[in-house]
C-alpha positions in Angstrom: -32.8 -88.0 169.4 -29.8 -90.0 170.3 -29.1 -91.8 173.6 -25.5 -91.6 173.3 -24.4 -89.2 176.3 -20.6 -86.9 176.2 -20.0 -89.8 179.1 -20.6 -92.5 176.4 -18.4 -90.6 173.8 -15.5 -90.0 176.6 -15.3 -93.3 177.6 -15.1 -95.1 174.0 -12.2 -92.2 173.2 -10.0 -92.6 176.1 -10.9 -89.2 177.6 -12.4 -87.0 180.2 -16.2 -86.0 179.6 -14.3 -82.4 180.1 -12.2 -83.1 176.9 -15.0 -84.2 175.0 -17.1 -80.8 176.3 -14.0 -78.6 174.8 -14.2 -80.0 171.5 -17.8 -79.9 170.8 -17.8 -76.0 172.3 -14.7 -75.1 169.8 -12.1 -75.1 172.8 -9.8 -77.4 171.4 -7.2 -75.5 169.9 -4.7 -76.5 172.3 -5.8 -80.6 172.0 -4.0 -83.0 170.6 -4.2 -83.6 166.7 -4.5 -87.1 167.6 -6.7 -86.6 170.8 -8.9 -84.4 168.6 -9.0 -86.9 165.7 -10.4 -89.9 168.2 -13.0 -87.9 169.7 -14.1 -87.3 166.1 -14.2 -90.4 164.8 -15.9 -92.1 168.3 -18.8 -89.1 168.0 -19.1 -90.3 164.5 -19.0 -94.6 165.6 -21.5 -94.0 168.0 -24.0 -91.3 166.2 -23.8 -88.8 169.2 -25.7 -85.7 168.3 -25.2 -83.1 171.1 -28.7 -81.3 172.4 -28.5 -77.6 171.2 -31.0 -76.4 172.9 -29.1 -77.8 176.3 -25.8 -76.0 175.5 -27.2 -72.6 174.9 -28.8 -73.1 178.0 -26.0 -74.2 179.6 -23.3 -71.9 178.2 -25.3 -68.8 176.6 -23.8 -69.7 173.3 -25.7 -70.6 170.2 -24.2 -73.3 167.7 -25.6 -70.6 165.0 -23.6 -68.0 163.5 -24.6 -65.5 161.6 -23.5 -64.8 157.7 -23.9 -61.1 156.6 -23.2 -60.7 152.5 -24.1 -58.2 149.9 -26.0 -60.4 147.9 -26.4 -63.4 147.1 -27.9 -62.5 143.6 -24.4 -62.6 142.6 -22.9 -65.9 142.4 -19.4 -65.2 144.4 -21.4 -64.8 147.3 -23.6 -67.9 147.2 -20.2 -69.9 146.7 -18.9 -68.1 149.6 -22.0 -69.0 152.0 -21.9 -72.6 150.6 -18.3 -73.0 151.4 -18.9 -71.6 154.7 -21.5 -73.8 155.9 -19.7 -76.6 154.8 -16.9 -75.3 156.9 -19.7 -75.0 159.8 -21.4 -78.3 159.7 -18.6 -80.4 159.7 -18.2 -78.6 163.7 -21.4 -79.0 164.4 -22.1 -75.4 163.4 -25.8 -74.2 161.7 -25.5 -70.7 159.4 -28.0 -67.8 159.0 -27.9 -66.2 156.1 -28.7 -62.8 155.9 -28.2 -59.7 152.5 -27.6 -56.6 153.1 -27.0 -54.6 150.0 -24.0 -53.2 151.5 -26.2 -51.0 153.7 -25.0 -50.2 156.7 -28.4 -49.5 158.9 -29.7 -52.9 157.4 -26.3 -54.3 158.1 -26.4 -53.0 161.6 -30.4 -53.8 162.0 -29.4 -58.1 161.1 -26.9 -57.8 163.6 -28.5 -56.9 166.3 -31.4 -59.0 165.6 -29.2 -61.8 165.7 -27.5 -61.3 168.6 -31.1 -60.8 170.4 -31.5 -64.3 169.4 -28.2 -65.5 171.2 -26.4 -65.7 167.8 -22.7 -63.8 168.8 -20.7 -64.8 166.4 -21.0 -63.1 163.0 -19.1 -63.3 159.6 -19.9 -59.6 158.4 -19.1 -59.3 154.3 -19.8 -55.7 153.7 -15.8 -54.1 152.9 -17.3 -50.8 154.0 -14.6 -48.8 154.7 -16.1 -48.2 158.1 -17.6 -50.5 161.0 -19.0 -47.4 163.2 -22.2 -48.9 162.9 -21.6 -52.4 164.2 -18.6 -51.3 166.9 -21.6 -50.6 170.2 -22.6 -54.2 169.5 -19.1 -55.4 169.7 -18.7 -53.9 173.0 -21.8 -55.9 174.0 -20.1 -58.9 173.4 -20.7 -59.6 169.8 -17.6 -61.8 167.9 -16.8 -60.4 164.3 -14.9 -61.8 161.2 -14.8 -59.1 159.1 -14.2 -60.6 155.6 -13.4 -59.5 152.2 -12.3 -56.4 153.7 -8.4 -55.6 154.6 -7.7 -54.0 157.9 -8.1 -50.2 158.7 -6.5 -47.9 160.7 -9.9 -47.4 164.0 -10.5 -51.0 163.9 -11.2 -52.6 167.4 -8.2 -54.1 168.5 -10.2 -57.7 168.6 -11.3 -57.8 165.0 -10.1 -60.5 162.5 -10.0 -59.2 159.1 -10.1 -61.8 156.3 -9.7 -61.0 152.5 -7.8 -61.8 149.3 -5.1 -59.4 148.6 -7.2 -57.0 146.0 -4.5 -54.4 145.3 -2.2 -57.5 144.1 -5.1 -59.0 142.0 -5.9 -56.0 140.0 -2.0 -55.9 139.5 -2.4 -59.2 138.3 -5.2 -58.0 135.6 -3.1 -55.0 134.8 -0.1 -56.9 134.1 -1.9 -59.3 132.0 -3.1 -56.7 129.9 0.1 -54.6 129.5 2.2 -57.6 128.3 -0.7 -58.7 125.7 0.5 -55.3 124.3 -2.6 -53.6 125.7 -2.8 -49.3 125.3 -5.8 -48.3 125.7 -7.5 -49.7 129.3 -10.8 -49.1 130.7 -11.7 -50.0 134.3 -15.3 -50.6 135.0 -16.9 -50.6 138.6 -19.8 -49.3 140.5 -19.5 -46.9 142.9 -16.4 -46.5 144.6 -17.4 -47.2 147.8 -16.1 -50.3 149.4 -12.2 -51.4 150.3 -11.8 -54.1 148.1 -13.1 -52.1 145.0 -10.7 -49.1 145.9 -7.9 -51.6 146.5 -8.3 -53.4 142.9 -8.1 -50.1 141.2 -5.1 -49.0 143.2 -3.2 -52.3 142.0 -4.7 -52.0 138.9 -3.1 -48.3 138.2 0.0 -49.2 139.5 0.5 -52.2 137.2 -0.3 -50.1 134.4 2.1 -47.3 135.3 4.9 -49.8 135.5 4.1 -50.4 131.6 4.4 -46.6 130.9 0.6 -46.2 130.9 -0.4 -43.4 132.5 -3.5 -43.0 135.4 -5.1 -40.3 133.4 -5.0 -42.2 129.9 -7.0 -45.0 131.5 -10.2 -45.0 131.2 -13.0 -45.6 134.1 -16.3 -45.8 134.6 -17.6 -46.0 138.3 -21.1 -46.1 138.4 -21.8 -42.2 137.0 -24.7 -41.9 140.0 -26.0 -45.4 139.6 -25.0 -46.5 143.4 -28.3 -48.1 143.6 -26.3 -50.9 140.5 -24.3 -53.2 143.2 -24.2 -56.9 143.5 -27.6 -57.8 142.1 -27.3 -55.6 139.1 -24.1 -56.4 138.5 -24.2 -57.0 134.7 -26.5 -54.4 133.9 -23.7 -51.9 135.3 -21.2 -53.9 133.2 -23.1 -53.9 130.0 -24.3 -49.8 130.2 -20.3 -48.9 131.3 -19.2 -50.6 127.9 -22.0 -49.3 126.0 -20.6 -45.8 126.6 -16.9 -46.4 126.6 -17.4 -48.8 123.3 -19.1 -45.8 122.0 -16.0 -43.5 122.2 -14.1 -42.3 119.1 -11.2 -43.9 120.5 -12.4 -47.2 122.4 -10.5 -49.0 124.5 -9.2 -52.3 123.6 -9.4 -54.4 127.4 -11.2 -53.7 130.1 -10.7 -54.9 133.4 -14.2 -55.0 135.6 -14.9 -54.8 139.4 -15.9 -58.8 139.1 -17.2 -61.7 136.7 -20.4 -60.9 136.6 -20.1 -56.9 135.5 -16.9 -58.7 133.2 -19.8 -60.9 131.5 -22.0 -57.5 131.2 -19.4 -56.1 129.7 -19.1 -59.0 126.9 -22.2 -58.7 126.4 -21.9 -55.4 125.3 -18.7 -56.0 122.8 -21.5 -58.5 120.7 -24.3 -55.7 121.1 -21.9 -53.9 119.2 -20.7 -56.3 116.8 -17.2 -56.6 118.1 -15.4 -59.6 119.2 -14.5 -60.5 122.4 -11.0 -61.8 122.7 -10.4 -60.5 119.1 -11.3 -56.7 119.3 -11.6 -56.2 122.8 -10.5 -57.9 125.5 -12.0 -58.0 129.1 -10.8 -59.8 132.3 -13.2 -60.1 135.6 -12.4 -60.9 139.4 -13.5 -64.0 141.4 -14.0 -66.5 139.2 -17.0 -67.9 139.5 -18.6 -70.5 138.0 -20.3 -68.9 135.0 -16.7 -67.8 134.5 -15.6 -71.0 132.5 -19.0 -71.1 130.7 -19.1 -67.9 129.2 -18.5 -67.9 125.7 -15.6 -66.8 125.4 -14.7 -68.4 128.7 -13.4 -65.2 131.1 -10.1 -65.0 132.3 -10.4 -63.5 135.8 -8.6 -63.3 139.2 -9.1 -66.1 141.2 -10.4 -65.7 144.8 -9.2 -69.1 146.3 -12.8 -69.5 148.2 -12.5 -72.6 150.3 -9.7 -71.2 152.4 -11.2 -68.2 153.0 -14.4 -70.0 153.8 -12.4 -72.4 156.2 -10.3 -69.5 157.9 -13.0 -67.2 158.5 -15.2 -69.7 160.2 -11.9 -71.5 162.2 -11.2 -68.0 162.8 -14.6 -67.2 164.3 -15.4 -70.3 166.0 -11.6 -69.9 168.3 -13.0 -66.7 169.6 -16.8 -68.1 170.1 -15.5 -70.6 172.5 -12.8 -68.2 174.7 -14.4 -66.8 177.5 -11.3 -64.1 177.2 -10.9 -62.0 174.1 -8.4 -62.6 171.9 -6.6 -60.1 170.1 -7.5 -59.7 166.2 -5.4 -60.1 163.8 -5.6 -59.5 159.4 -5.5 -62.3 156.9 -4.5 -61.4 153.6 -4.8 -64.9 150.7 -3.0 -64.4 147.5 -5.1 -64.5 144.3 -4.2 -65.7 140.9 -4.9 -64.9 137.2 -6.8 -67.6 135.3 -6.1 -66.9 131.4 -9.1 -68.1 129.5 -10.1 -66.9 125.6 -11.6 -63.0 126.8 -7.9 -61.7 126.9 -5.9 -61.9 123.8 -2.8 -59.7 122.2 -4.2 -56.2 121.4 -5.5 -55.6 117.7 -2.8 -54.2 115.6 -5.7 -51.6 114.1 
């Protein structure tokens, strides 16, 4: 444990103890760029490491949030977490990580769990179209960045919504396809049961109708009773919704899936049936994760820009962690963008 005291820290930096105490318990968004920077760099000189266990104690606050994601058995959400805690630790900040498999009783069940163990600041990932089951535990104080999940009309009036703009991403993918030439479009998703999944279909459609396709001539495939397929079995769902639309007289020539990892299910399905991908059919994802650029083909995808929605969800939290009043919540909305890789290609002539 470090000797070095706030007083130690204070006085190297110029400041009040009181200044240094705002900064470390995430009060210091009215400080000084330059007053902010010092205190930094003198905690960092001297090796101060501020006593936890003293703050809670002290203030009732925890230097833990909490992290609330489907699944991290899909790769999107373990970037997301990674990105986050990074985002955390450089404020001092320690994450528990918690899946819920889009559930809302389990959702509801790690959040008050949490809070029980002084953690009041959450990052909930769920993009249910409903937060009935987590509002009581607002009113009991709890802080909530609700992310990857556009604001809805009921919403308390303090909650920060976070998410990439999904309608204008699956315009993205629709456009892509209708200018490769593209008639014959199949979307592919699980259940239709979450915000952002709604939204990327929406956008999707309306790209599509702009080109002169119509909604009824597109294909989908949403899950046919499999709700149980979500984040884990993403490419299961991917591959068994191509199966059956590859298997129609008249088969689609792209599809556009819910995200990269059903998109790579899907692929795997076009060379299960001894088709091309790229050539014969051509399929674009969401997210772009990692396994994105190593597919073979590599996947073109919709590009969720993670760090800054990472950094803006946690700045975002830690503001209202460290105001004894409310603030009022507000809606974030980031702009994806298409990444063009080898999946998508001009539409077979045939």
């Amino acid at each position: 444990m470090s000797d070095v005291t706030i007083k130690d820290v204070a006085t190297a930096a110029g400041v009040s103890p009181s200044t240094v105490s705002n900064l470390l318990n995430g009060r210091a968004h009215r400080m000084l760029p330059e007053t902010r920077q010092r205190i930094e760099r003198t905690i960092k000189d001297l090796g101060y490491r501020p006593n936890r266990a003293a703050r809670q104690l002290r203030t009732g606050q925890s230097q833990v949030i909490g992290l609330v994601v489907p699944s991290v058995g899909n790769p999107y959400w373990g970037a997301f977490a990674r990105h986050l805690e990074s985002a955390a630790l450089a404020e001092g900040y320690h994450v528990l990580l918690c899946n819920s498999e889009r559930d809302p009783e389990r959702e509801r069940q790690y959040v008050s769990e949490l809070m029980s163990d002084g953690v009041y600041g959450i990052v909930l990932c769920s993009s249910l179209p409903s937060l009935e089951h987590v509002l009581p535990l607002v009113d009991q104080g709890l802080r909530l960045v609700a992310f990857d999940r556009k604001a809805q009309a009921g919403d308390p009036a303090t909650l920060v919504s976070i998410s990439v703009d999904n309608a204008i991403g699956g315009e993205l993918a629709g456009d892509h396809l209708a200018g490769l030439g593209h008639r014959r479009v199949a979307f592919v998703s699980g259940a239709l049961r979450s915000i952002n999944r709604q939204e990327r279909l929406r956008g999707f459609l309306a790209a599509l109708n702009r080109a002169g396709i119509e909604e009824r001539d597109v294909l989908r495939w949403t899950g046919k009773g499999d709700d149980q397929l979500g984040d884990v079995e993403a490419a299961e769902l991917g591959t068994r919704a191509a199966a059956a639309l590859l298997g129609r007289r008249n088969r689609p020539t792209a599809i556009f899936a819910i995200n990269d990892m059903t998109a790579l299910g899907v692929c795997r399905a076009v060379r299960d049936a001894g088709l091309e991908v790229g050539r014969d059919v051509s399929v674009i994802g969401f997210d772009d994760i990692v396994l994105a650029d190593l597919s073979s083909p590599p996947l073109t995808t919709i590009r969720q820009p993670l760090p800054d929605l990472a950094a803006a969800a946690f700045t975002e939290l830690r503001q209202r962690l460290g105001d004894t009043d409310v603030q009022p919540g507000r809606s974030l909305l980031f702009r994806p963008d298409l990444v063009v890789r080898a999946s998508t290609a001009p539409a077979p002539t045939s």
